[in-house]
MIMAR-151326 format. One record per residue: x negated, y, z of N, C-alpha, C, O, CB in turn. Coordinates in pm, whole numbers, padded with zeros to 5 digits, always signed. Each point is the difference from the previous one (the first is absolute). Glycine has a CB too. Layout:
XYZXYZXYZXYZXYZ ...
END
This chain:
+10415+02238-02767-00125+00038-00063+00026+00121-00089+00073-00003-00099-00158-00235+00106 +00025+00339+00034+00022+00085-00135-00091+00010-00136-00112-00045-00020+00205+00167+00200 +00011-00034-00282-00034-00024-00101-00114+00096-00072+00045+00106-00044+00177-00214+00064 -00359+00086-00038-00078+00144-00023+00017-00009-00136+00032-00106-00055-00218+00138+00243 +00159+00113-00273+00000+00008-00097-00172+00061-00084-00113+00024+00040+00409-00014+00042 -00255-00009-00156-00121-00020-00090-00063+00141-00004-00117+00033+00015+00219-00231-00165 +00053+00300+00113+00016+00114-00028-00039+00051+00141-00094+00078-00019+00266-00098-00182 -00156+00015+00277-00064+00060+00131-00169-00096+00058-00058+00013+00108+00375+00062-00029 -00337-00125-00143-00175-00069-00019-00090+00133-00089-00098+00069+00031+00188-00394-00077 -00014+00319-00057-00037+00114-00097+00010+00167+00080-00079+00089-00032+00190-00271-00189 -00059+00193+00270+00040+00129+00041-00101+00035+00144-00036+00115+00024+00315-00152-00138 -00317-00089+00208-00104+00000+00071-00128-00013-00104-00053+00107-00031+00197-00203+00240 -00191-00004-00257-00121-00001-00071-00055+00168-00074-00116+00037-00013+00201-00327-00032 +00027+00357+00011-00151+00125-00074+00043+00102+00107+00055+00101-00043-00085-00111-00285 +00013+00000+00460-00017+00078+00114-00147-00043+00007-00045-00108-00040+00294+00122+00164 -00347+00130-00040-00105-00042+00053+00040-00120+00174+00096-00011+00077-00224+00290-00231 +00008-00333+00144-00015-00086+00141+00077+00029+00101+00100-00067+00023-00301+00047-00061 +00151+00161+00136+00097+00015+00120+00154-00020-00035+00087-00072+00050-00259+00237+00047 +00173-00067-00209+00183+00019-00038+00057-00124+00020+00082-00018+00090-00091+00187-00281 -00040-00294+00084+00062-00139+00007-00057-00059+00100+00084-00079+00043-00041+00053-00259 -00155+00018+00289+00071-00069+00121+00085+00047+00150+00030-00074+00093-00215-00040-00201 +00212+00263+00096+00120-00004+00073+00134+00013-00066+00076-00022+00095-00219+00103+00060 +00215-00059-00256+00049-00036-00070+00025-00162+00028+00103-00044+00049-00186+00254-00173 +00003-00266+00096+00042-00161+00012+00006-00071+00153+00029-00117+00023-00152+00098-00264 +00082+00132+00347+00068-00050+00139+00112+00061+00011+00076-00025+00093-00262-00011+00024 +00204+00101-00183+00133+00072-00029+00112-00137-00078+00101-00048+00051-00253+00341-00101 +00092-00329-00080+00073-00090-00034+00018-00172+00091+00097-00069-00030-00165+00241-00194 -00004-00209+00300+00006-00089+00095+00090+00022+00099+00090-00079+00028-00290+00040-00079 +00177+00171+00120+00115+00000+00115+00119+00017-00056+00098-00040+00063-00228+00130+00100 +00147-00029-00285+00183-00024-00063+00061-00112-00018+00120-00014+00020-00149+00169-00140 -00068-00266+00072+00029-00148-00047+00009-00007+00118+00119+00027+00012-00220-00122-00213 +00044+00068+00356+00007-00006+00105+00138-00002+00027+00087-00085-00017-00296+00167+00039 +00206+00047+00030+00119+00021+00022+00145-00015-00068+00109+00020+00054-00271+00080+00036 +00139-00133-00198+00125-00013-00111-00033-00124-00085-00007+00005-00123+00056+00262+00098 -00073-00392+00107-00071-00173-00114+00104+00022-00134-00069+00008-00102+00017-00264+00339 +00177+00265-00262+00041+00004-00071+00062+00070-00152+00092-00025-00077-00138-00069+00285 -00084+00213-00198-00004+00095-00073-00084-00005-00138-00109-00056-00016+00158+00151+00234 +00041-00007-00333-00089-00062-00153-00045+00122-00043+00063+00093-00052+00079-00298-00049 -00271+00194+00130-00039+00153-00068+00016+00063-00142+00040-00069-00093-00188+00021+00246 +00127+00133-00163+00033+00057-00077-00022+00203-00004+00011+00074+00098+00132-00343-00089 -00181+00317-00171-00015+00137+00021+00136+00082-00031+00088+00009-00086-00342-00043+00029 +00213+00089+00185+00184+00074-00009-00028+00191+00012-00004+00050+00112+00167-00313+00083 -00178+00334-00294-00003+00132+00050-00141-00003-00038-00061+00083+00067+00247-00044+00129 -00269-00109-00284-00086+00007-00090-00122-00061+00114-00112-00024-00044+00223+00243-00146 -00077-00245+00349-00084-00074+00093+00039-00128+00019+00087-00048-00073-00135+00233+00176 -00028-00282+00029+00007-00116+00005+00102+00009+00066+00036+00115+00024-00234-00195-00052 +00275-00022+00075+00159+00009+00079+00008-00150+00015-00080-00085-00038+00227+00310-00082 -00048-00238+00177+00047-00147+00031+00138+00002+00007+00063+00087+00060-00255-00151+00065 +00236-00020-00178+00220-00004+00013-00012-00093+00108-00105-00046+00046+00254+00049-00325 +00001-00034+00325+00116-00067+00019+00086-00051-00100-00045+00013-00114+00023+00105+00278 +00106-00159-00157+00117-00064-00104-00015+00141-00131+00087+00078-00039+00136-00235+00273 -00344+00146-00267+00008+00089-00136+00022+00161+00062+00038+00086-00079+00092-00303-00099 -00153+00252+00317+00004+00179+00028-00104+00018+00086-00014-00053+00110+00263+00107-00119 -00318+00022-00044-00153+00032+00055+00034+00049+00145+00088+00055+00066-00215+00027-00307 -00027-00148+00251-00001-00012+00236-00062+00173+00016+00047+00107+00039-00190-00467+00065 +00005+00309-00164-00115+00056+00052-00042-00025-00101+00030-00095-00072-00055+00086+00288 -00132+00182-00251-00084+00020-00079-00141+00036+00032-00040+00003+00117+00229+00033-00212 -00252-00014+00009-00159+00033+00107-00068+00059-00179+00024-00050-00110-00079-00230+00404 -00051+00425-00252-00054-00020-00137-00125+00078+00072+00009-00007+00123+00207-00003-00351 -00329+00083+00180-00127+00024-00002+00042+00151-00071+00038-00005-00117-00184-00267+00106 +00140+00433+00092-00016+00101-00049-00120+00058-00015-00101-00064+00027+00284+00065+00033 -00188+00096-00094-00149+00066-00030-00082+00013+00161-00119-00029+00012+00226+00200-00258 -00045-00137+00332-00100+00001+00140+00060-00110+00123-00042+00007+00115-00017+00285-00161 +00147-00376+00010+00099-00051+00102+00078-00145-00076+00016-00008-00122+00028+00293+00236 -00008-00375-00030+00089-00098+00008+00147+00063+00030+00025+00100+00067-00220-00260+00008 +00271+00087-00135+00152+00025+00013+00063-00141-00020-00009-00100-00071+00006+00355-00025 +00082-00195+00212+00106-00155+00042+00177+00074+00016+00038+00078+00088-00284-00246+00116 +00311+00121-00297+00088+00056-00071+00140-00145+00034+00024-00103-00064-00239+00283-00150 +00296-00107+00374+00123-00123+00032+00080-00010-00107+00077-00096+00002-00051+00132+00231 -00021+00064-00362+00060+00030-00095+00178-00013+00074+00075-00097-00015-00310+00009-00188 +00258+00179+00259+00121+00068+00069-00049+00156+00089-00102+00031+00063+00220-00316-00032 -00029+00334-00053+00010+00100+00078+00024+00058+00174+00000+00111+00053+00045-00143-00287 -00028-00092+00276+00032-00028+00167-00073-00049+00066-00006+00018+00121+00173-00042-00148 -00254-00065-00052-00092-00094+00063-00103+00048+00097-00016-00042+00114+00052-00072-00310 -00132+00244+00110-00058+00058+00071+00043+00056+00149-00064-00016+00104-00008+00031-00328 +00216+00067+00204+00019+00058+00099+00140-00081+00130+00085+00042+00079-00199+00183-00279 +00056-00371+00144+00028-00091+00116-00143-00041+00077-00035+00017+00117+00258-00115-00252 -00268+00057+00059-00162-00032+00110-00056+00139-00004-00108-00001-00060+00014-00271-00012 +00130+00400+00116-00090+00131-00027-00092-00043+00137-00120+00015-00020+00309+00214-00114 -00152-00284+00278-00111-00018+00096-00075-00098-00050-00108+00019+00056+00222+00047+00132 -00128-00166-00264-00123-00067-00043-00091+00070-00064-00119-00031+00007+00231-00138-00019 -00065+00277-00061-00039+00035-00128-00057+00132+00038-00007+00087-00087+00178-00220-00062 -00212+00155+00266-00005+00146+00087-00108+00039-00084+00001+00097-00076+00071-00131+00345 -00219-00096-00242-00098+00031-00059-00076+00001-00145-00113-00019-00045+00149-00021+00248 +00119+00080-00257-00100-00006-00131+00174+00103-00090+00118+00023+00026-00362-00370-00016 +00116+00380-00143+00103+00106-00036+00106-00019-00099-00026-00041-00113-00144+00167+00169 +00263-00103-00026+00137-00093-00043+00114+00183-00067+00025+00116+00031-00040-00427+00255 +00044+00197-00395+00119+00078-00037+00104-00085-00025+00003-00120+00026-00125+00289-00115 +00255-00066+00012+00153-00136-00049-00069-00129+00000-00026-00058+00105+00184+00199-00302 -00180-00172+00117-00091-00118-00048-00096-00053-00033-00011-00090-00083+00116+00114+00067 -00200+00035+00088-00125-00048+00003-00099+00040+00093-00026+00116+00032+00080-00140-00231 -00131-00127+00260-00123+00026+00077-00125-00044-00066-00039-00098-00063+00172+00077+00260 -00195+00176-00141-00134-00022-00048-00135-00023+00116-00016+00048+00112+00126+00103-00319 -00161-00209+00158-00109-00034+00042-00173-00017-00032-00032-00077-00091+00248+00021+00142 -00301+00113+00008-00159+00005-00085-00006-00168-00011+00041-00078+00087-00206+00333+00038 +00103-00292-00254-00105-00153-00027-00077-00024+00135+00013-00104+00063-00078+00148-00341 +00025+00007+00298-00063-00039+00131+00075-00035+00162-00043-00063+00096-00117+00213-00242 +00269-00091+00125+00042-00058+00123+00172-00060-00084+00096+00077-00010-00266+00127+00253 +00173-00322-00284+00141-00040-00051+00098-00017+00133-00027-00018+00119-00081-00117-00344 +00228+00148+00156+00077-00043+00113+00054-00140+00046+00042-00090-00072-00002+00296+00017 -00050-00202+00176-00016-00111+00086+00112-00100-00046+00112+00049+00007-00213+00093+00194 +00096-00277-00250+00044-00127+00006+00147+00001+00060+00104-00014-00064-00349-00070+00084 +00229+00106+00142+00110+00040+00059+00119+00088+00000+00110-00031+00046-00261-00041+00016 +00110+00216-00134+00037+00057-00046+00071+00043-00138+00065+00099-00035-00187-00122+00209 +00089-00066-00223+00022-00071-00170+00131-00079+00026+00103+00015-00066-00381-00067-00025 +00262-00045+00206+00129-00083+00020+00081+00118+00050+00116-00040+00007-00206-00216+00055 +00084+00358-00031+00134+00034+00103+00056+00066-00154+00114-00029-00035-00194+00100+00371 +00005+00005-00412+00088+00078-00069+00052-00100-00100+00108+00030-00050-00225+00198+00090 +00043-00378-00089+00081-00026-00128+00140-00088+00092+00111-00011-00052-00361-00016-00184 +00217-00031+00381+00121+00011+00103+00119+00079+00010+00117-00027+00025-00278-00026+00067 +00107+00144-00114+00105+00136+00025+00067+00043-00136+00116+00040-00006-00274+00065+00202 +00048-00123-00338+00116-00017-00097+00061-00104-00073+00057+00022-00107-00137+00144+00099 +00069-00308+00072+00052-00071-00004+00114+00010+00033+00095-00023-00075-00255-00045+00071 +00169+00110+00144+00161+00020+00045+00083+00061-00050+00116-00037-00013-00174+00022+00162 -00020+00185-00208+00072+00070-00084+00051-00021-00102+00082+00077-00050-00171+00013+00129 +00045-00213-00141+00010-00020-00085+00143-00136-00025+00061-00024-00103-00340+00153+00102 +00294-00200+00149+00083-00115-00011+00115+00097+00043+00107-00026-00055-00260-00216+00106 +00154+00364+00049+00080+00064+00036+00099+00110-00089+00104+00063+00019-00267-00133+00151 +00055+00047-00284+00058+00079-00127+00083-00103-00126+00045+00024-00112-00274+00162+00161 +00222-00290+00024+00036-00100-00065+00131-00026+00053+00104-00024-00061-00326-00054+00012 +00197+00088+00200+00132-00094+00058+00116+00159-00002+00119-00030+00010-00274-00226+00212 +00126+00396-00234+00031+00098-00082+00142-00004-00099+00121+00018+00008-00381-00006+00015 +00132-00059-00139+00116-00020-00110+00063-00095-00037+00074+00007-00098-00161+00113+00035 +00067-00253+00149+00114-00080-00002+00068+00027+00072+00107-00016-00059-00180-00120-00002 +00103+00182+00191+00101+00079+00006+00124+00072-00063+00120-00027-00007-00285+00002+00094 +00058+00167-00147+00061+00058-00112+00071-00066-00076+00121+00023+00000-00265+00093+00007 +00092-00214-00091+00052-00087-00104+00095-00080+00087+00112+00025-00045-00322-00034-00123 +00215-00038+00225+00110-00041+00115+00124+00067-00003+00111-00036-00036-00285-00006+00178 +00105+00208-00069+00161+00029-00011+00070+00057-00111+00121+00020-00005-00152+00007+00211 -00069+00002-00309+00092+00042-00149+00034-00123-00055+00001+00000-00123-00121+00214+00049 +00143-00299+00118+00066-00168-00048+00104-00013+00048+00087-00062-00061-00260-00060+00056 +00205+00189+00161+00129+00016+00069+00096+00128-00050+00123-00002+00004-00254-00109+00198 +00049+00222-00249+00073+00122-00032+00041-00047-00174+00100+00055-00046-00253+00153+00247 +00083-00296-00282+00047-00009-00133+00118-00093-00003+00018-00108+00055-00244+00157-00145 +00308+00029+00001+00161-00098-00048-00049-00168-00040-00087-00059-00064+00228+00312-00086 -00008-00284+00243-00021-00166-00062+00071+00029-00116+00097+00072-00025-00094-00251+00234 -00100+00080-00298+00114-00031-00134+00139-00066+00030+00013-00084+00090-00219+00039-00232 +00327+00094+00049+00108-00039+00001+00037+00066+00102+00053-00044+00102-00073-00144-00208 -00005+00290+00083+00116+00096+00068-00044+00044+00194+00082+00028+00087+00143-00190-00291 -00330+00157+00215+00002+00026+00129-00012+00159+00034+00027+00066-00101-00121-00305+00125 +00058+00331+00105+00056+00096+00039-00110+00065-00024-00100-00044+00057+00274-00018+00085 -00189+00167-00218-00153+00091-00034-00039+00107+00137+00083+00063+00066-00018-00048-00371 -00178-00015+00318-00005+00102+00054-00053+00111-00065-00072-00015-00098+00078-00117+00257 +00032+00283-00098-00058+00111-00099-00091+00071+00125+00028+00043+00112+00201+00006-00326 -00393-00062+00109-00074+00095+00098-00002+00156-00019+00031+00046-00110-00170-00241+00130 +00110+00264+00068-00007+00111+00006-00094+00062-00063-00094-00071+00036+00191+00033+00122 -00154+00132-00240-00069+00059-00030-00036+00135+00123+00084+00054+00071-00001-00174-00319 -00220+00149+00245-00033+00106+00065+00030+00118-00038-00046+00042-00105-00088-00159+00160 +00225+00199+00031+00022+00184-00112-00119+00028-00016-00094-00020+00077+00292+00161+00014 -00196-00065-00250-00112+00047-00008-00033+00159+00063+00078+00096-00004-00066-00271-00193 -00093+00173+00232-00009+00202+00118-00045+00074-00151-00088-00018-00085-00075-00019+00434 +00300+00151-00323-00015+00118-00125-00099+00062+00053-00005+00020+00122+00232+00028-00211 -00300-00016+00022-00104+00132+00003+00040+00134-00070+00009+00028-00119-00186-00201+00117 +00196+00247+00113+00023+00146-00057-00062+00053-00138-00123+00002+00013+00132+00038+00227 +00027+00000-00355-00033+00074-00123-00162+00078+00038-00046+00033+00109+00349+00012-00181 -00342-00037-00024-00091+00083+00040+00002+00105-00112+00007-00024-00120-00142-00149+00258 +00129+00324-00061+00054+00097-00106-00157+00009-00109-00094-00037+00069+00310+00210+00131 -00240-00153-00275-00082+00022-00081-00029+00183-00065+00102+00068+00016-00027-00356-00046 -00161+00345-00018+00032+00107-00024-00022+00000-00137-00082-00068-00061+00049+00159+00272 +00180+00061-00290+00025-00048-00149-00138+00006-00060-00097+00027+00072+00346+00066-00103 -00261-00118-00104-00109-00010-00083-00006+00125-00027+00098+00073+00015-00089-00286-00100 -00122+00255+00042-00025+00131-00035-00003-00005-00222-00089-00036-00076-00092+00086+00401 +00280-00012-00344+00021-00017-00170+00020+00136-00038+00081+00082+00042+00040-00317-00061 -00217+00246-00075-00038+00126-00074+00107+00025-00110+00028-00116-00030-00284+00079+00074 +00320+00102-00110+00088+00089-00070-00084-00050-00129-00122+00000+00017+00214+00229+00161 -00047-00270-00302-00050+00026-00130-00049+00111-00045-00098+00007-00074+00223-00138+00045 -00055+00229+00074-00072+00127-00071-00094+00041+00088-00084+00064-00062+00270+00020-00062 -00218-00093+00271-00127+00021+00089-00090-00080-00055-00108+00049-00033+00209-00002+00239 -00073-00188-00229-00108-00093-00038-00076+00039-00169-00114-00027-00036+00271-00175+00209 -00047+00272-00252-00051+00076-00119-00100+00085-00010-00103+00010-00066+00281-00032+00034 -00109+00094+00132-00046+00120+00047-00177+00014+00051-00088+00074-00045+00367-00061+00113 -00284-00092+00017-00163-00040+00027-00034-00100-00070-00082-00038+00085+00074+00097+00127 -00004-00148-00305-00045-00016-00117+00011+00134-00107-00095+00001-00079+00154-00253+00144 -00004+00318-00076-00101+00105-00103-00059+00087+00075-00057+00096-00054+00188-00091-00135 -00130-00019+00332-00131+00106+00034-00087-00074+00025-00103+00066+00015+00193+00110+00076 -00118-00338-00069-00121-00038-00037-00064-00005-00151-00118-00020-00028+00180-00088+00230 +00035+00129-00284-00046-00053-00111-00118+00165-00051-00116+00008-00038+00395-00229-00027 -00159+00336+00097-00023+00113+00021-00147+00050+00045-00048+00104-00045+00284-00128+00079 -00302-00061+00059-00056+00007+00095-00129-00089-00081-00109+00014+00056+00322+00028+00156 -00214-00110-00308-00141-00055-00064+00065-00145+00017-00042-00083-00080-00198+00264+00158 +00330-00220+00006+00012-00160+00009+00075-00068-00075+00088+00066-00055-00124-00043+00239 +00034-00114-00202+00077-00109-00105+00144-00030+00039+00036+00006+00117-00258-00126-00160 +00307+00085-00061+00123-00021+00016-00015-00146+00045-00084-00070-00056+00185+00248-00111 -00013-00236+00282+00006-00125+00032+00047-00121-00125+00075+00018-00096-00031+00111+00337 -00104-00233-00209+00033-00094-00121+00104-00078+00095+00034+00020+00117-00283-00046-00291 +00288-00079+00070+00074-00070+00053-00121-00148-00038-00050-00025-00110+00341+00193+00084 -00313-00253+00170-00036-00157-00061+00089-00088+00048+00090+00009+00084-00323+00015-00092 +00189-00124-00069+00063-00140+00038-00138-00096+00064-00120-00008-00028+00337+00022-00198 -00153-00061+00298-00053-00088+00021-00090+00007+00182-00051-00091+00066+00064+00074-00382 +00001+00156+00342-00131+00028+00111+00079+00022+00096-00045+00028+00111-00149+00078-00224 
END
């Protein structure tokens, strides 16, 4: 059963009519597709987790619906589902009037589901094998990793400063002064 929240009740309610009710077939086919999800606002929209890491989001823009796999791949794994409608990194949009399809709702929070267990089974791995590469206590055999060389970048010549002579810089201060203009002050502060 999933878990709705209050905070995303609130966040549908001061939308006009159309907005919240596609919006909220929006929020049906996520629970759908994901029974075990606790909503929640993640990225200042409605969202839904997993074990505490957000699935999927959905919010109401000024001319359009947005459905947000909140990953960067997602989109451009289902890009043939997604032919018809206009999609970027992370996000599809869609007019209130035509929401996106039920079916289509399952494939992507499907698709970052996986990404998401696959990013999991990932870094246990990782953590796996820096458990094999770290010294046993009492004396066991270290290993030393390598650092990457860092690539020198050639100097870049600069050209000298152009520094005026004290007595040039004198020099045109009294022909402005010469000239009707004021002797430069010195401030603090500006």
């Amino acid at each position: 059963m999933a878990i709705r929240s209050t905070l995303v009740d609130a966040y549908h309610a001061r939308l006009p009519a159309a907005e919240r009710k596609a919006l909220e077939q929006i929020r049906a086919a996520v629970h759908a597709a994901c029974p075990g999800a606790e909503e929640c606002l993640s990225y200042g929209m409605p969202a839904v987790k997993l074990d505490g890491k957000p699935v999927v989001g959905w919010r109401a823009a000024a001319k359009h619906g947005a459905f947000h796999p909140l990953s960067g791949s997602t989109v451009a794994t289902c890009k043939g589902a997604l032919a018809d409608y206009d999609t970027s990194k992370g996000t599809i949009r869609f007019p209130f009037d035509a929401v996106l399809p039920a079916k289509l709702v399952k494939l992507l929070v499907a698709t970052r589901i996986g990404e998401m267990s696959l990013e999991g089974k990932q870094a246990t791995k990782q953590a796996t094998k820096n458990e094999k590469k770290a010294p046993a206590e009492g004396g066991g055999k270290a290993t030393v990793s390598k650092t990457p060389a860092v690539k020198q970048t050639p100097a870049v010549k600069k050209k000298p400063a152009v520094v005026k002579k004290p007595e040039a810089k004198a020099a045109s201060v009294k022909q402005g002064v010469a000239k009707g203009g004021q002797r430069p002050t010195k401030r603090r502060g500006v």
